[in-house]
Structures are given as structure tokens and as C-alpha cells.
C-alpha positions, 0 to 999 in steps of 0.5 A, a space after each residue: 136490210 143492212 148490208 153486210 161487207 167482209 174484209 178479206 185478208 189475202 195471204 202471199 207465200 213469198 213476200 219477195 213475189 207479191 202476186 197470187 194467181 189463180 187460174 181456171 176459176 168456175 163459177 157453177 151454173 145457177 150461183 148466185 150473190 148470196 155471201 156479203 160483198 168482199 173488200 181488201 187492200 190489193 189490186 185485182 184482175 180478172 180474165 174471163 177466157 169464158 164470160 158469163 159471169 156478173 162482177 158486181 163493184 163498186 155499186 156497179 154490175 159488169 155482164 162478162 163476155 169472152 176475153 173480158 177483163 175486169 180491174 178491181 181496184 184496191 179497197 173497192 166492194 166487190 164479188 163475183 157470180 154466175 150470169 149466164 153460159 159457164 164462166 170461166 176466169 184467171 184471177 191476179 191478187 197484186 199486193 200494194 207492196 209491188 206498186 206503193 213503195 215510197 221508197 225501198 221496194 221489193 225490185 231493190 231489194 231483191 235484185 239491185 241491192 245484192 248487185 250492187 253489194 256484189 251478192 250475185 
């Protein structure tokens, strides 16, 4: 059977603060990978504060355990299910617009510029 992979396209409401957080994420007992791996273009953390839970990237599974943390690289296929006990997890999206700027980035933009127009 083929494998299946989905591009997810991750929204941001401020384009000036390129982070999403998520906190207090559940996984529920019993859930297992059964959706297509998923794939986009941010940088991903994720903080167990209660492990149990199976990050499967990159071809590779991580077993979760208290206090863990996982790094998701951008571009890589990844997902996220139940293991064991009852995970819990944060989860910070970082935009390659906070880390990849080549030249302008949002930081001189937002602050350095308008100080250096006398705006603020």
C-alpha cells in the first residue's frame, strides 16, 4: 500500500510574531496513527510535560517520556500518537520568516527600523 503524506499549510494571525503555540494538547488513550503522515515548511517543538505519546519522524519512532522534547524539523513527515499513560504536550510552530530571512527580517522591521525613523 502506497503511503499517503499531506502538506499542512499552518496559518499565523500576526505575520509580524511568526510563532503559533499550542498548549495543553491531549492525545486520547487508545489513538493510534491511523490519518497520513503530515509535512510543512515550520520549524516544530514539542514538550511532553507528560510523555506517553509516540512522535513518529522521519522514518523514525520516539517513545515520549516526562519533560521530553522533540524537534521537528521543517519539510520533515511527521505525526503524533498515543503510546502509553496519557500524554500531554505544548507545541511551538516557528515560521521560516523568524529564522530565514536573507536580508530584512521581521525583528528590523518591527523594531530597528521605526527607531531608527524616529517612530517610537
Amino acid at each position: 500500500m502506497e503511503q499517503q503524506f499531506i502538506y499542512e499549510q499552518i496559518p499565523f494571525q500576526d505575520v509580524m510574531f511568526p510563532l503559533n503555540l499550542l498548549t495543553n494538547m491531549q492525545i486520547p488513550p487508545g489513538t493510534v496513527r491511523k490519518l497520513p503522515l503530515t509535512w510543512h515548511e515550520q520549524l516544530e517543538l514539542l514538550y511532553f510535560t507528560r510523555g506517553g505519546a509516540v512522535v513518529e519522524c522521519a522514518g523514525r519512532c520516539i517513545h515520549t517520556k516526562d519533560n521530553s522534547l522533540v524537534l521537528i524539523n521543517p519539510c520533515e513527515i511527521h505525526t503524533v500518537y498515543y503510546g502509553e499513560g496519557s500524554p500531554l504536550y505544548d507545541c511551538i510552530m516557528i515560521d521560516t520568516r523568524l529564522y530565514a530571512s536573507a536580508s530584512q527580517d521581521i525583528c528590523e522591521m518591527k523594531y530597528l527600523a521605526p527607531m531608527q525613523n524616529h517612530q517610537i
